[in-house]
N, C-alpha and C positions, 0 to 999 in steps of 0.2 A: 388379441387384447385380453382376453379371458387368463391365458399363459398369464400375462403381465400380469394381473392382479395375483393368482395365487402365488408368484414370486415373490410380489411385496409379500403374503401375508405368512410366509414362511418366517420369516426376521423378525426379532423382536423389536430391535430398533431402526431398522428399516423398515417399521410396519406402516408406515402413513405417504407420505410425500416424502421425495429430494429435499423440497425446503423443509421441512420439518429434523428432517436428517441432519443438515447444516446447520442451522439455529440451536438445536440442541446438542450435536456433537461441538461446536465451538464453546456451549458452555460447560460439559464433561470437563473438556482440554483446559479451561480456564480455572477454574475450581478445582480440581488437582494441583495445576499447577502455585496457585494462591495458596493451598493448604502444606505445600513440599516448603514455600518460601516460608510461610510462619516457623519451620523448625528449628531451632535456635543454631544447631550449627550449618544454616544457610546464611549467617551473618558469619562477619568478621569478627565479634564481640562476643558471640556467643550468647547473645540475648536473643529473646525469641521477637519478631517483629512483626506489630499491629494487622489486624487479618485486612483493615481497610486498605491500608500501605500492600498487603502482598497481592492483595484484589488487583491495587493498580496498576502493579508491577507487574502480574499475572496478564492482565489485559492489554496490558501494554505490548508488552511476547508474542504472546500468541495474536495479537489482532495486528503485528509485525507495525508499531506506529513509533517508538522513541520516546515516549514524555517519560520523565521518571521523578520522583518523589527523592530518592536517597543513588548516591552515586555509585556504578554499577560496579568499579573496581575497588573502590575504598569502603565499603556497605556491606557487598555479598562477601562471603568466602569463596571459594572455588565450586563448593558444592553448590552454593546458590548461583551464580554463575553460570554452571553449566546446566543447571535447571532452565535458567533464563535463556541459555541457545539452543536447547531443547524446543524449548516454546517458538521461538523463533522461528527454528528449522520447521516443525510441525504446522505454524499458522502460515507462513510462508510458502510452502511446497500446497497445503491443503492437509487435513487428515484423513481426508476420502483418497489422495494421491499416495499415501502411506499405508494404508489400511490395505487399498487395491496391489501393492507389494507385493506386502507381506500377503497377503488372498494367494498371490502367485506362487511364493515360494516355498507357501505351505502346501502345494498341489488343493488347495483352497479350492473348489466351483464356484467361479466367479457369474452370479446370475443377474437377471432383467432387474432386480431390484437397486445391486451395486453398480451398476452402470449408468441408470437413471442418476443415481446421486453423485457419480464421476462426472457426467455432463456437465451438470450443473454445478460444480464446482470448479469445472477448470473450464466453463461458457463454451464448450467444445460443441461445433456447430450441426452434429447430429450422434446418434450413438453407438454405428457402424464405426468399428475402427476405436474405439473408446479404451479399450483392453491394451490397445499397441500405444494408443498415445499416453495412458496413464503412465505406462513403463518408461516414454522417450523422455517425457517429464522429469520423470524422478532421476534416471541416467543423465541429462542433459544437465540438470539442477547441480548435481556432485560434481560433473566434469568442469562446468564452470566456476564453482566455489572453490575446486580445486585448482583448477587453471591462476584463480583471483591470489589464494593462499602462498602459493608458488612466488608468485610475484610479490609479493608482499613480504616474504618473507626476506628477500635481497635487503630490504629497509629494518625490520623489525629484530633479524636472528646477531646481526653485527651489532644493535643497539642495546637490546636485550637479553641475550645470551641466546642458544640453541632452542632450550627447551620453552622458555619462555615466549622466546619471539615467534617459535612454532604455532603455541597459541593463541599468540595475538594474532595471526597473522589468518587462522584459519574461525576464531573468531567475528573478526573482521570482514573478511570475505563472505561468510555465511549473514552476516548482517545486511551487507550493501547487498548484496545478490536479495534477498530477502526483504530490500526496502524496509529494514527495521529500523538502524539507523543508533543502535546502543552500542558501546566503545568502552574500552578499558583505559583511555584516556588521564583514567584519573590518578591513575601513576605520577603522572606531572601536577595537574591542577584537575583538584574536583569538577565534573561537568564543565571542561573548558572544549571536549569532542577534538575537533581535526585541527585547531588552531594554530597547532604548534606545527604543522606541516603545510601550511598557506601558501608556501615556496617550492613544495616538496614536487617535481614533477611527475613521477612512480607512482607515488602514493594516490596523487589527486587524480591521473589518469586512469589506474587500478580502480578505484572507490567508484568514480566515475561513470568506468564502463561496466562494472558487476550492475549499478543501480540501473543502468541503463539496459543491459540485455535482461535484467530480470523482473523490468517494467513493460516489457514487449509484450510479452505473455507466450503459454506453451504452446496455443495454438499457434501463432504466427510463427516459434521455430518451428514446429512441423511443417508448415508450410514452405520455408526457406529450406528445412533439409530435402524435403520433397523435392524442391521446383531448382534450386542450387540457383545459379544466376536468371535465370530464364524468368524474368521480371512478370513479365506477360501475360504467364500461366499461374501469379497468385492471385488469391481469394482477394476479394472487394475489402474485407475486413483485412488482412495483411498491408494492401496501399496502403489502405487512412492510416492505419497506427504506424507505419514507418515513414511518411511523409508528417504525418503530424506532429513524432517525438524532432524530426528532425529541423522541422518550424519555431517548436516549441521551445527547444535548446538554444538554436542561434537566438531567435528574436529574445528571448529571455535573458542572457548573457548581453544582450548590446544595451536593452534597457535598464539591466544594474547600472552595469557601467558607466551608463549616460547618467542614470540618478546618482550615484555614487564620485562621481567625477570631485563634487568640489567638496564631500562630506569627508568625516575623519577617516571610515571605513580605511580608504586608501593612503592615510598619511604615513610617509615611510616605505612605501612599496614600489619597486620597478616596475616596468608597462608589461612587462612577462608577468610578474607576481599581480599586478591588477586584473588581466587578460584571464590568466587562469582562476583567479578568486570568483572570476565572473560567472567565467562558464560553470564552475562548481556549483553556485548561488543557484544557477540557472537548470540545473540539475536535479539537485535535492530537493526542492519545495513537494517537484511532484513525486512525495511521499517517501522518500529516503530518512530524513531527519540528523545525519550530519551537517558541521558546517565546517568551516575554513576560516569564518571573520567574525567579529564579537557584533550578533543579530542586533543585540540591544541599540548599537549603535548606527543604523538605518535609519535614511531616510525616511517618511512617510508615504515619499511616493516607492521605495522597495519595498515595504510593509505592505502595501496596497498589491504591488505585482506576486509577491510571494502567497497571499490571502489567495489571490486568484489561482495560482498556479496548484497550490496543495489544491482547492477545490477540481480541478480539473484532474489532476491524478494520473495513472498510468493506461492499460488497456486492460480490456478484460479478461480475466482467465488467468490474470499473472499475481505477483506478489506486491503488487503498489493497490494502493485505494484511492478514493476520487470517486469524483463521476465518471469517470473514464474519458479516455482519449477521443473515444469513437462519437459518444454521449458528445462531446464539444464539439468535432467536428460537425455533425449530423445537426447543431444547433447554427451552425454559422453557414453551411449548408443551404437551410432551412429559408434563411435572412437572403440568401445569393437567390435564389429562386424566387423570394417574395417581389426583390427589388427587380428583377426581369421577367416576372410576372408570368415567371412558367407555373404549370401544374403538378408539378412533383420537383423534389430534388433530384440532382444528378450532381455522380460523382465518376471518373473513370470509365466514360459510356456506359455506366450503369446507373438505373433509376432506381433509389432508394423508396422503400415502402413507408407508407402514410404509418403503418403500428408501429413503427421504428421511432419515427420522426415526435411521435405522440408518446411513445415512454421516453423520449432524450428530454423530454419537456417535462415531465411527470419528477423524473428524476432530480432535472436541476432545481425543480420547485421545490421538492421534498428538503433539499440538500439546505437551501438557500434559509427556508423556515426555520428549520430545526439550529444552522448557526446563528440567525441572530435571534432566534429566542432564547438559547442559552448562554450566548455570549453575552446578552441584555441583561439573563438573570445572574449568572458569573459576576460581572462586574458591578451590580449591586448588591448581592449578598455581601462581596470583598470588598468593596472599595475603591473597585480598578480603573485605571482609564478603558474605553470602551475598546480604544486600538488594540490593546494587550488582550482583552479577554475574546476578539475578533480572532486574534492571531491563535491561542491558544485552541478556540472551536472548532477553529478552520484544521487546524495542524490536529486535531484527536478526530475532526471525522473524514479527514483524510490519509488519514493513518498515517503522517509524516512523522509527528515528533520532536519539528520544530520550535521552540520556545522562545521567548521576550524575557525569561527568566522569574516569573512569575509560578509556576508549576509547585514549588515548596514552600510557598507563603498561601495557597489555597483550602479553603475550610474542609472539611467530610464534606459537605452538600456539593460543592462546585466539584471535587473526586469523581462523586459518585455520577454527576452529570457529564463528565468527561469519559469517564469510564464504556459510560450509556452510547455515546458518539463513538467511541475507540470502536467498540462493539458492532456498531449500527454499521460501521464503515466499512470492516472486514465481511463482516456476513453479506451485507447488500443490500438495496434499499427497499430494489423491489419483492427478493426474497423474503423480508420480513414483512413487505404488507401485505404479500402471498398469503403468508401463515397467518394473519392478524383476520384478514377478508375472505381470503379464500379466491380461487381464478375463477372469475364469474364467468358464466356461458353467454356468446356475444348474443342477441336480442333478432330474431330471426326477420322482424320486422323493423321498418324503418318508421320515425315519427316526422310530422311533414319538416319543410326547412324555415329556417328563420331566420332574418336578416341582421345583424348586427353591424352597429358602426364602428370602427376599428380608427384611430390616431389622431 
């Protein structure tokens, strides 16, 4: 223990807490990157652009969520651009998973202090083994984006030329892998995203499956490269999150489609091109921020299942935000055990712990406040209907990206409150009220019990 301390106290910026580390290396990342996007030729125009606009933008990147103020292919130049998947790449992967790299490659000694802060960045389930997985991370990350770009590029190199469609195509890939969810799109129609490919079946299966393996999280690959098929032998947390995304998907995709049945969404489209519109819908909420169908035109009751879904989010340790997969799980759980009236939850013959069950609650409550008091103040500062600025809340603090089309009519104040969520999402929830509180020491004594009436 003693070791550990004089480890942290070797690092300058490593000198306090992992959360501390996190919280303020996410805002280094962001503020650089805000400050690259002001330079005038990070536009298209060559005008230099508003530091509140490159804050957005910046936050948007790196906290990997999709909302954007100005359109990302018709707005940046290439140099801003690739600042912007920069950011991506960086909030996406982790900069503690980059950082620990590069440690590596420089023959770096990797000590007690950077490994604290690797755990806790990629929710890595203790810190044995931390050094190997940081690396399978960062290898698995490229092998997929590249696997994604390959594939995409069959679509993008014949449409767009060689070099072009190269990079759209590795753009792209590092966005859905990254749950970011920004597109060059605007080639065609400003901010119109994957529209134009609603049909496309490469395209939407590609986009698809990057969001998808790169919603899993690095732990649960490890786990899968570890255990290969052998079901059995994975971790409690591997089940939930791949039972859950795969819950999450279908049922999601059935109930667009049931809401969407007699709306316009679908007028004009074959039972193929509804079928895949669906599952795409059903996909991106939690935390991607592409789309395939013009949002605006949803149902209320899609608007309501999409609000849910961003909040729920991907698993922990990966590149989606939310409350996480496990976080829902572990609350519905919770409600199975209430109503059979056992004393703990169980999942998988395993009994999940009371401290689990009481931050998955801590969590959604925190989650739940913080959207509708901003979404309340949003929509009367602007003027908005409360649906739209729900949707917007939901989508910046679940880092999706999602939009009602609202995002470019919003004042500085509602920016800076989105900004605040975009932020609050990626970092973490309880990481920041770590840093805000501090991790209290549990109470060695117990106070007596008291009866309360419940329903």
């Amino acid at each position: 223990q003693e070791s550990g301390k004089k480890g942290f106290r070797r690092f300058g910026f490593l000198a306090a807490t992992p959360a501390k580390v996190i919280v303020y290396g996410y805002i280094i990342v962001i503020t650089t990157g805000a400050l690259l996007l002001t330079l005038p030729f990070a536009t298209r125009s060559g005008v230099a652009t508003p530091l509140s606009d490159a804050l957005f933008t910046a936050t948007s990147a790196t906290c990997v969520t999709g909302l954007v103020v100005h359109d990302t292919y018709t707005y940046w130049s290439l140099f801003g651009q690739l600042v912007i998947l920069a950011l991506i790449q960086t909030g996406g992967l982790g900069f503690m998973t980059i950082m620990m790299y590069i440690f590596g490659f420089t023959r770096h000694k990797i000590g007690l202090a950077e490994r604290s802060v690797m755990q806790e960045s990629i929710s890595a389930p203790n810190l044995g083994g931390i050094v190997r997985m940081g690396r399978f991370a960062f290898y698995i990350a490229l092998a997929i984006e590249g696997l994604g770009a390959i594939c995409l590029s069959f679509r993008f190199c014949p449409e767009f030329g060689m070099l072009k469609g190269i990079y759209f195509s590795i753009f792209h890939a590092v966005s859905a892998f990254c749950n970011a969810g920004f597109d060059l799109m605007g080639t065609y129609t400003p901010f119109s995203s994957l529209t134009k490919y609603s049909g496309d079946i490469l395209i939407n299966l590609t986009i698809m499956l990057l969001i998808i393996f790169g919603g899993l999280g690095f732990v649960v690959w490890d786990d899968i490269f570890q255990h290969k098929h052998r079901i059995k032998e994975y971790r409690l947390h591997t089940k939930i999150v791949l039972s859950s995304t795969v819950i999450l998907v279908l049922s999601g995709a059935l109930l667009f489609f049931l809401f969407e049945s007699n709306g316009s969404i679908f007028t004009g489209k074959s039972m193929g091109e509804k079928v895949l519109s669906s599952l795409f819908q059903s996909v991106t909420p939690r935390t991607a921020g592409f789309n395939t169908v013009n949002l605006a035109q949803m149902t209320d009751a899609s608007v309501l299942m999409m609000i849910s879904f961003m909040i729920i989010g991907g698993a922990p340790g990966s590149t989606a935000g939310g409350i996480k997969v496990t976080t829902f799980s572990l609350l519905i759980l919770c409600v199975v055990s209430v109503l059979k009236k056992r004393s703990s939850s169980e999942c998988f013959s395993r009994r999940i712990e009371d401290s689990a069950v009481k931050k998955s609650f801590t969590v959604l409550v925190i989650y739940l406040v913080l959207v509708l008091a901003i979404a309340t103040t949003i929509a009367n500062i602007d003027h908005l209907p409360l649906k739209d600025s729900l949707f917007e809340a939901a989508s910046a603090i679940g880092t999706v990206g999602l939009s009602l089309g609202i995002t470019t009519e919003l004042s500085l104040v509602s920016r800076l409150l989105l900004v605040f969520l975009m932020y609050f999402g990626r970092v973490g929830c309880l990481t920041i009220v770590y840093l805000l509180i501090g991790r209290l020491k549990e109470e060695p004594n117990h106070l007596p019990t008291g009866k309360l009436a419940i329903g």
